[in-house]
Gaussian input, Z-matrix of N, CA and C with variables (Angstrom, degrees):
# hf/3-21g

backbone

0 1
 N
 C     1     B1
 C     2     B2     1     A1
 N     3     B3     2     A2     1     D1
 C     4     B4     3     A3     2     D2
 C     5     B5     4     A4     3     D3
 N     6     B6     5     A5     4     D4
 C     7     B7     6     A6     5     D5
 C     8     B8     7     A7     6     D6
 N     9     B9     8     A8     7     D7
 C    10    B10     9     A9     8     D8
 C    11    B11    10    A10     9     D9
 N    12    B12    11    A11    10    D10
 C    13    B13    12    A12    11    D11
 C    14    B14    13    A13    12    D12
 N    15    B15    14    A14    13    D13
 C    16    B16    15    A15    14    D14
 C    17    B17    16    A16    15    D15
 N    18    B18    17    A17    16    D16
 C    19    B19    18    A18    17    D17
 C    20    B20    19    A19    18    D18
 N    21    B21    20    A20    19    D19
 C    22    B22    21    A21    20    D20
 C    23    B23    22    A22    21    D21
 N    24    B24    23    A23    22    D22
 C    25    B25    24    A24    23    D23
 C    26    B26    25    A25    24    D24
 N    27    B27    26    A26    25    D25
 C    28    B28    27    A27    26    D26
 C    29    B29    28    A28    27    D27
 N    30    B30    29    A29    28    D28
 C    31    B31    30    A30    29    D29
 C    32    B32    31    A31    30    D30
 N    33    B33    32    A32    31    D31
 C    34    B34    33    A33    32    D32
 C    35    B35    34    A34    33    D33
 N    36    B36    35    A35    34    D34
 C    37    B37    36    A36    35    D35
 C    38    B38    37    A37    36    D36
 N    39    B39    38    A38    37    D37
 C    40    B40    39    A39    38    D38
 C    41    B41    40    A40    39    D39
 N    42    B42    41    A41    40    D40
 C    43    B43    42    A42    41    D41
 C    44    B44    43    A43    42    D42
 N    45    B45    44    A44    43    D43
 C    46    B46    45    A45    44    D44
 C    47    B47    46    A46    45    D45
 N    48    B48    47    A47    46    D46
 C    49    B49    48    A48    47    D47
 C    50    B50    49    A49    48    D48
 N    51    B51    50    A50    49    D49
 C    52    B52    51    A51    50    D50
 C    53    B53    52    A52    51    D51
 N    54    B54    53    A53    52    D52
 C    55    B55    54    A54    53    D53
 C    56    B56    55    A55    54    D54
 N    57    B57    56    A56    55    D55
 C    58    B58    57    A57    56    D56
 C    59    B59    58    A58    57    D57
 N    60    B60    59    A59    58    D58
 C    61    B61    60    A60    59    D59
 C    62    B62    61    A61    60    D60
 N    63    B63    62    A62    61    D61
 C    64    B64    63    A63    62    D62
 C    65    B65    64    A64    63    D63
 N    66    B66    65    A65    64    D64
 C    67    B67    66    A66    65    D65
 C    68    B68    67    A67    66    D66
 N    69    B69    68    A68    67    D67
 C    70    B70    69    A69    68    D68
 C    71    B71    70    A70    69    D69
 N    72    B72    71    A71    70    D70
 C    73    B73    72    A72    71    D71
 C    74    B74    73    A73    72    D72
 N    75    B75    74    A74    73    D73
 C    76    B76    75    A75    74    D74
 C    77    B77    76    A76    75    D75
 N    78    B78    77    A77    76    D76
 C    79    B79    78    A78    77    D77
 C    80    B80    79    A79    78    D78
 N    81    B81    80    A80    79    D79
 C    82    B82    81    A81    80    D80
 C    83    B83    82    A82    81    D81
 N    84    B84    83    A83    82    D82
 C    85    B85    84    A84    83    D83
 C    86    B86    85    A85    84    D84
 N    87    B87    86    A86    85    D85
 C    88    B88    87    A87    86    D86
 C    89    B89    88    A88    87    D87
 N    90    B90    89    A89    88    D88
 C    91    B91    90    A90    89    D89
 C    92    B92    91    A91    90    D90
 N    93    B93    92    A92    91    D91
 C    94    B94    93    A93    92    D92
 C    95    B95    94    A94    93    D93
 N    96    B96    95    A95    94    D94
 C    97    B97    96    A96    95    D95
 C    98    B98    97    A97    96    D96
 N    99    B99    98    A98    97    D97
 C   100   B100    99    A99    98    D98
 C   101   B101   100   A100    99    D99
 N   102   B102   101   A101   100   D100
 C   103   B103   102   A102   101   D101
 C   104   B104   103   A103   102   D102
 N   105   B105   104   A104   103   D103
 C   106   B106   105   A105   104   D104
 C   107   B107   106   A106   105   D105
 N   108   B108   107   A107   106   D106
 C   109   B109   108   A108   107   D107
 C   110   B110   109   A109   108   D108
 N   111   B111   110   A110   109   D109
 C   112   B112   111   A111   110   D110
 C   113   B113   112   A112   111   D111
 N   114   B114   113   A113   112   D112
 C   115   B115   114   A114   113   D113
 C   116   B116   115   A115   114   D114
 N   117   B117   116   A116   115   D115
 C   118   B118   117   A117   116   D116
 C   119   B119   118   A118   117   D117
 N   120   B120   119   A119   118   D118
 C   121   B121   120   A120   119   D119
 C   122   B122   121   A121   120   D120
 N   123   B123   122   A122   121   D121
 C   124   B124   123   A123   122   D122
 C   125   B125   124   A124   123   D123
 N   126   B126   125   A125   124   D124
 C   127   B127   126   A126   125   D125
 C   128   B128   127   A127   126   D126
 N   129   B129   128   A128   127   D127
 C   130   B130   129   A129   128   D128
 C   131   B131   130   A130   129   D129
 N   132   B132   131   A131   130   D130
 C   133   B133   132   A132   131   D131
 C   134   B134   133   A133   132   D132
 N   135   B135   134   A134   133   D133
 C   136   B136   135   A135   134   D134
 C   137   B137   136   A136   135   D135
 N   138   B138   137   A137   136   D136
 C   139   B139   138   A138   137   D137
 C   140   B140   139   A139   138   D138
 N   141   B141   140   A140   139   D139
 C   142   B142   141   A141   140   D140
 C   143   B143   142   A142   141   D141
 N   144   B144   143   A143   142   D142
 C   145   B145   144   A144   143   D143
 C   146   B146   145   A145   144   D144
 N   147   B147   146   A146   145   D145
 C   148   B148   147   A147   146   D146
 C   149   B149   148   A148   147   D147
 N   150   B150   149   A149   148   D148
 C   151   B151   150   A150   149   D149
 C   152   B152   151   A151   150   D150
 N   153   B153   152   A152   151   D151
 C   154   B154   153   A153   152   D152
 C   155   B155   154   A154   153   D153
 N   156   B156   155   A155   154   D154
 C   157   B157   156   A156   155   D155
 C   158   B158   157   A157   156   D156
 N   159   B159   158   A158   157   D157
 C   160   B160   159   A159   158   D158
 C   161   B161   160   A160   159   D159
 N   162   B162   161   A161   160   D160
 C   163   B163   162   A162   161   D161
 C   164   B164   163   A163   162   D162
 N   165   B165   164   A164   163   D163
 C   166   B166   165   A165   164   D164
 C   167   B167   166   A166   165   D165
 N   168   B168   167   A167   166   D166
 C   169   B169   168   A168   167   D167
 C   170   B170   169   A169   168   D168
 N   171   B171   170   A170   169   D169
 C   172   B172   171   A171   170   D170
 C   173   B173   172   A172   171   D171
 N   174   B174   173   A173   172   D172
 C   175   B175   174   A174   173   D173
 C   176   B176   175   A175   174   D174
 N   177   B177   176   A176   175   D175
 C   178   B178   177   A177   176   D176
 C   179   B179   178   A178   177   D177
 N   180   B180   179   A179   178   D178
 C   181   B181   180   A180   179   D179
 C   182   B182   181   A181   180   D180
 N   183   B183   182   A182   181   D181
 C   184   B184   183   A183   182   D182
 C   185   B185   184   A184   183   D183
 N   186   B186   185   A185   184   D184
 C   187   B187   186   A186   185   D185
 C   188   B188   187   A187   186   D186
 N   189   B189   188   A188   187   D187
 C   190   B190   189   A189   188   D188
 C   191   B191   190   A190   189   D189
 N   192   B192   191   A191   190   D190
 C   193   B193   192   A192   191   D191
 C   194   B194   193   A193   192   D192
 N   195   B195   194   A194   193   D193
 C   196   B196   195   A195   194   D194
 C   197   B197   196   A196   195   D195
 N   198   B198   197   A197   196   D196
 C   199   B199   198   A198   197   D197
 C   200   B200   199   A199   198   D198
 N   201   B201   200   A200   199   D199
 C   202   B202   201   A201   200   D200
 C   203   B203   202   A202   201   D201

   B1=1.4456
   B2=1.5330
   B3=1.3373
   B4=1.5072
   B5=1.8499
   B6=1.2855
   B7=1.9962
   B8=1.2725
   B9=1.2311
   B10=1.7315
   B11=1.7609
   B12=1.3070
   B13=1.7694
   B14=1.3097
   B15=1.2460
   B16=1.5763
   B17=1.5260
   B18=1.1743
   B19=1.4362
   B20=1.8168
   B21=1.2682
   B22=1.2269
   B23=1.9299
   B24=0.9165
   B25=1.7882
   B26=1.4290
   B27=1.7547
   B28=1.3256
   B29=2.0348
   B30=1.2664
   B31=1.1005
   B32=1.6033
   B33=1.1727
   B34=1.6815
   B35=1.0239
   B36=1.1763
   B37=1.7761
   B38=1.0994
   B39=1.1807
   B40=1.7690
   B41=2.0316
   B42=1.0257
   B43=1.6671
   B44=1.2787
   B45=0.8599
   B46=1.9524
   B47=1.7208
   B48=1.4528
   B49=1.3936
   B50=1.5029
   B51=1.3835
   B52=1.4141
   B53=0.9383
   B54=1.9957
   B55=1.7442
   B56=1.4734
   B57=1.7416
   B58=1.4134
   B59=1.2976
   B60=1.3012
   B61=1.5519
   B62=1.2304
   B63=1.3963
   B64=1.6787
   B65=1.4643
   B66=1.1883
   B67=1.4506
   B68=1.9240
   B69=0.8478
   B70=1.7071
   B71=1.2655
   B72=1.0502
   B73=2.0494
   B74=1.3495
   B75=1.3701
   B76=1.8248
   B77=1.4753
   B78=1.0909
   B79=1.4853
   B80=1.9081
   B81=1.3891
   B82=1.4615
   B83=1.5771
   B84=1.0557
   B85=1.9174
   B86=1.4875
   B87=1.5054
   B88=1.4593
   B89=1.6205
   B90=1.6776
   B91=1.0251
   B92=1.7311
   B93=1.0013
   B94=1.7157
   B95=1.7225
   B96=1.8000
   B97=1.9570
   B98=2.0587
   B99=1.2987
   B100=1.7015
   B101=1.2443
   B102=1.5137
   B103=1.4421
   B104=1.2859
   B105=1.5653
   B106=1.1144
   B107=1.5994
   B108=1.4004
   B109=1.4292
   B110=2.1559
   B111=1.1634
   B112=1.6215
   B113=2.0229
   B114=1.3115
   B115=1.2397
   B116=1.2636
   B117=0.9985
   B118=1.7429
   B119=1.4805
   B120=2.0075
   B121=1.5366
   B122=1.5869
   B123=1.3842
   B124=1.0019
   B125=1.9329
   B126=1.1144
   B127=1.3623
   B128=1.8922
   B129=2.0634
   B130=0.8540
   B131=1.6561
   B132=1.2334
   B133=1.5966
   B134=1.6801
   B135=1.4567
   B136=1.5831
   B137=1.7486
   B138=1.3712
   B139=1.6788
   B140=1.6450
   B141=1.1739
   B142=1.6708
   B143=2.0122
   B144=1.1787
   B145=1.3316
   B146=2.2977
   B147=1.1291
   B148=1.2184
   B149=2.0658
   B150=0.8662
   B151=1.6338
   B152=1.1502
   B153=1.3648
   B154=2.1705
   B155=1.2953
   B156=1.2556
   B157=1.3846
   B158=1.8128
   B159=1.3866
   B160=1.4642
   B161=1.6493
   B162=1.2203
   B163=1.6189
   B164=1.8657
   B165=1.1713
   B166=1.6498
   B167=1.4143
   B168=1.8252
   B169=1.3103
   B170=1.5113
   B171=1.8049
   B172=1.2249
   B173=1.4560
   B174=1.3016
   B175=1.6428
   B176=2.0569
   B177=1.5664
   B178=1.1750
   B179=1.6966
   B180=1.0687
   B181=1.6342
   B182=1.6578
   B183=1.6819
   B184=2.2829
   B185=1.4437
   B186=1.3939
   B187=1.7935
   B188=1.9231
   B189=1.2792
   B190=1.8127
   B191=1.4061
   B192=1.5195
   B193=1.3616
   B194=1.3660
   B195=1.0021
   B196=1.4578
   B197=2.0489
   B198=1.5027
   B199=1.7297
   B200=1.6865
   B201=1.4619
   B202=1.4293
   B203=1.4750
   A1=108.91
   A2=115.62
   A3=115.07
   A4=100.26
   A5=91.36
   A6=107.23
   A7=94.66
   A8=112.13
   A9=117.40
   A10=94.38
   A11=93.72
   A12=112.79
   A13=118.00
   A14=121.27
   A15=117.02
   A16=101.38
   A17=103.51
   A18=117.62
   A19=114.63
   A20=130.75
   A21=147.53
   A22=60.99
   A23=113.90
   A24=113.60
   A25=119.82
   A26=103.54
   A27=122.83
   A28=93.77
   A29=108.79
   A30=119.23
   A31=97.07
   A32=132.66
   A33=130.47
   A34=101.25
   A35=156.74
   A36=136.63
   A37=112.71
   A38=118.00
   A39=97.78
   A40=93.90
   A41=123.67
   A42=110.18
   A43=114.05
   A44=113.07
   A45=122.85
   A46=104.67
   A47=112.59
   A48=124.36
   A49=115.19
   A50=113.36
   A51=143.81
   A52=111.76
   A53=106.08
   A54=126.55
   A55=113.03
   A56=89.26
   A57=99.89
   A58=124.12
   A59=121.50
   A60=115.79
   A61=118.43
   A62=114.02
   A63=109.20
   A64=100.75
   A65=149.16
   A66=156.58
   A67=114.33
   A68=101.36
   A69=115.66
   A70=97.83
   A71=118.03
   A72=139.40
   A73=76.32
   A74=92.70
   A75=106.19
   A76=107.75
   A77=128.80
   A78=123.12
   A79=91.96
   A80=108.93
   A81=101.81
   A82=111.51
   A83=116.81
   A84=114.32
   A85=100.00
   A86=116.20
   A87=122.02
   A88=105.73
   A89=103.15
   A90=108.09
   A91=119.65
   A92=147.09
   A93=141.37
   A94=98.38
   A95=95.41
   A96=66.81
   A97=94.53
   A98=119.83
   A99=97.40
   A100=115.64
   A101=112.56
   A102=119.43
   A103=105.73
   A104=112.55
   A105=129.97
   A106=117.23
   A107=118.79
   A108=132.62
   A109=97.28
   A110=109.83
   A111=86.36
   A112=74.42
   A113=134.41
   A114=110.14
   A115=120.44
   A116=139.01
   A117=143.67
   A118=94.18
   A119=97.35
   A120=92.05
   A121=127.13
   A122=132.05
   A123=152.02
   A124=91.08
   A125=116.50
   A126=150.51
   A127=94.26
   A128=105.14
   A129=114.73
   A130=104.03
   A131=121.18
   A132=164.29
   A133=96.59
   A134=104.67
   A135=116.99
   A136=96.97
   A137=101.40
   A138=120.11
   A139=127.09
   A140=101.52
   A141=105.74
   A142=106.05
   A143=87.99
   A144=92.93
   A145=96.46
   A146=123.86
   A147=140.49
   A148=88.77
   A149=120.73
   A150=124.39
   A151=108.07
   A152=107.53
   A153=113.58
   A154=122.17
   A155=97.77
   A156=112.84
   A157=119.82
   A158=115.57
   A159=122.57
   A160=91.39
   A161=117.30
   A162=121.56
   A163=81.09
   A164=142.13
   A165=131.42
   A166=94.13
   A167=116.43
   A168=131.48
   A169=112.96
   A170=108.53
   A171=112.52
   A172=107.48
   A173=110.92
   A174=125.15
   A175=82.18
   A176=136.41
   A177=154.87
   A178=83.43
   A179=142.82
   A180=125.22
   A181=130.96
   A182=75.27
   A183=79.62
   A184=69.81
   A185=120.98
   A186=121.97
   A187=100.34
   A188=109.68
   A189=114.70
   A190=87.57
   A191=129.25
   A192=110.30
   A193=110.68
   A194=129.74
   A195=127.92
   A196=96.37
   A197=91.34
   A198=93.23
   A199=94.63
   A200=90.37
   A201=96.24
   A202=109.30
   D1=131.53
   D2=-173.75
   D3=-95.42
   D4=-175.73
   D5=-175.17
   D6=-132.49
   D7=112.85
   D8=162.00
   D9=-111.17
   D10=147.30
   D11=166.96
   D12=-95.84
   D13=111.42
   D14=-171.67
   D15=-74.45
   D16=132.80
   D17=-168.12
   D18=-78.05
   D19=-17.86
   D20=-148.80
   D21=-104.88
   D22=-115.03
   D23=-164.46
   D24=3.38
   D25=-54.99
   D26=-159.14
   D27=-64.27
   D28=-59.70
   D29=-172.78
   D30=-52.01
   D31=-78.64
   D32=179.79
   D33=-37.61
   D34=-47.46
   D35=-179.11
   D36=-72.06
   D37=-41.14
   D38=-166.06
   D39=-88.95
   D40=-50.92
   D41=146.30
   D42=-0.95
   D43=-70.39
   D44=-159.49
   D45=-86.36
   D46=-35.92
   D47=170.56
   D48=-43.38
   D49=-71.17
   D50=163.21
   D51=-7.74
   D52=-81.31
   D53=171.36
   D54=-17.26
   D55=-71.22
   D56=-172.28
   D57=-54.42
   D58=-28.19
   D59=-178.61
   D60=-87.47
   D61=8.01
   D62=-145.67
   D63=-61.23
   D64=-52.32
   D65=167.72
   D66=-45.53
   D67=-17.01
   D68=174.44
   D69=-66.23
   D70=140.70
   D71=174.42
   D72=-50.50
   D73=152.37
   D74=158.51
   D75=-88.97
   D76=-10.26
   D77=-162.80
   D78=-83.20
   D79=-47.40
   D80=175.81
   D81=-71.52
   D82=-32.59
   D83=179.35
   D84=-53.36
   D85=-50.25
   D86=179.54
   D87=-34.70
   D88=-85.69
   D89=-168.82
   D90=-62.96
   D91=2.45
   D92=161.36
   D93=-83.72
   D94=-38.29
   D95=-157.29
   D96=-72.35
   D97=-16.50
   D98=173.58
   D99=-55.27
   D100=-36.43
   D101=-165.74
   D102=-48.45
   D103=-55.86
   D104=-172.18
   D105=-56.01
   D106=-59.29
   D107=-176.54
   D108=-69.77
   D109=-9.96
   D110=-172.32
   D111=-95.11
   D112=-20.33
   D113=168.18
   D114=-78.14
   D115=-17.32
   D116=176.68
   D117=-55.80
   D118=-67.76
   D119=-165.78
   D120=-86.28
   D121=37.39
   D122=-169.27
   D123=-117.91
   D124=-60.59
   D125=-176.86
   D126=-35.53
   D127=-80.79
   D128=-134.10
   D129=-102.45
   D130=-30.70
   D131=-158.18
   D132=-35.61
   D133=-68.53
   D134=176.06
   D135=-26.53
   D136=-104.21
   D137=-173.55
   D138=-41.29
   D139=-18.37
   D140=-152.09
   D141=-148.02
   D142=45.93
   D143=-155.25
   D144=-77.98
   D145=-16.24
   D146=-179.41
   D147=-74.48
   D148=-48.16
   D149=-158.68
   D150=-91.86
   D151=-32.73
   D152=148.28
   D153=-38.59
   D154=-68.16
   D155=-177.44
   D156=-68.22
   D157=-20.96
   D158=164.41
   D159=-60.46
   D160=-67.66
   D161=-131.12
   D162=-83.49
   D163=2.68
   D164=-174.01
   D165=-90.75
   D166=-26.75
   D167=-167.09
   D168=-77.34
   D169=-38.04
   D170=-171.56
   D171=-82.32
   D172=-25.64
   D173=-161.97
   D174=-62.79
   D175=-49.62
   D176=-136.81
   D177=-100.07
   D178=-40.32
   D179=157.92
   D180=-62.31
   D181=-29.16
   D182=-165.86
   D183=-58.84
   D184=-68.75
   D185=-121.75
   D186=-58.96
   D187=-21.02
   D188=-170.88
   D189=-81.91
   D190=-64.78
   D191=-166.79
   D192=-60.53
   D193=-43.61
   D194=-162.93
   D195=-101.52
   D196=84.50
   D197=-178.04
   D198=-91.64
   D199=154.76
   D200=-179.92
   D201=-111.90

């Protein structure tokens, strides 16, 4: 059985993640959201390795639009 990440989710969390931190140092936003993405892609990487690589892409738009 494979693991796909539904992307509509993926996008609303880190979306909503973002918001919330916007006033947070960037130096700590830095370091949780790797934490986070070296767990996604540890997680997801095997099966879904095309939908990794979307969402490493989207993670690299939120963070420009939403500058802190």
């Amino acid at each position: 059985m494979k693991i796909k990440s539904s992307s509509k989710k993926m996008r609303a969390k880190l979306k909503e993640w973002l918001k919330a931190n916007r006033t947070t140092d960037i130096h700590e936003v830095k370091r949780r959201l790797d934490r986070s993405l070296v767990g996604y892609y540890n997680y997801y990487v095997t099966d879904n390795i095309k939908q990794v690589n979307n969402f490493k892409d989207k993670v690299k738009v939120f963070l420009i639009k939403y500058q802190f």
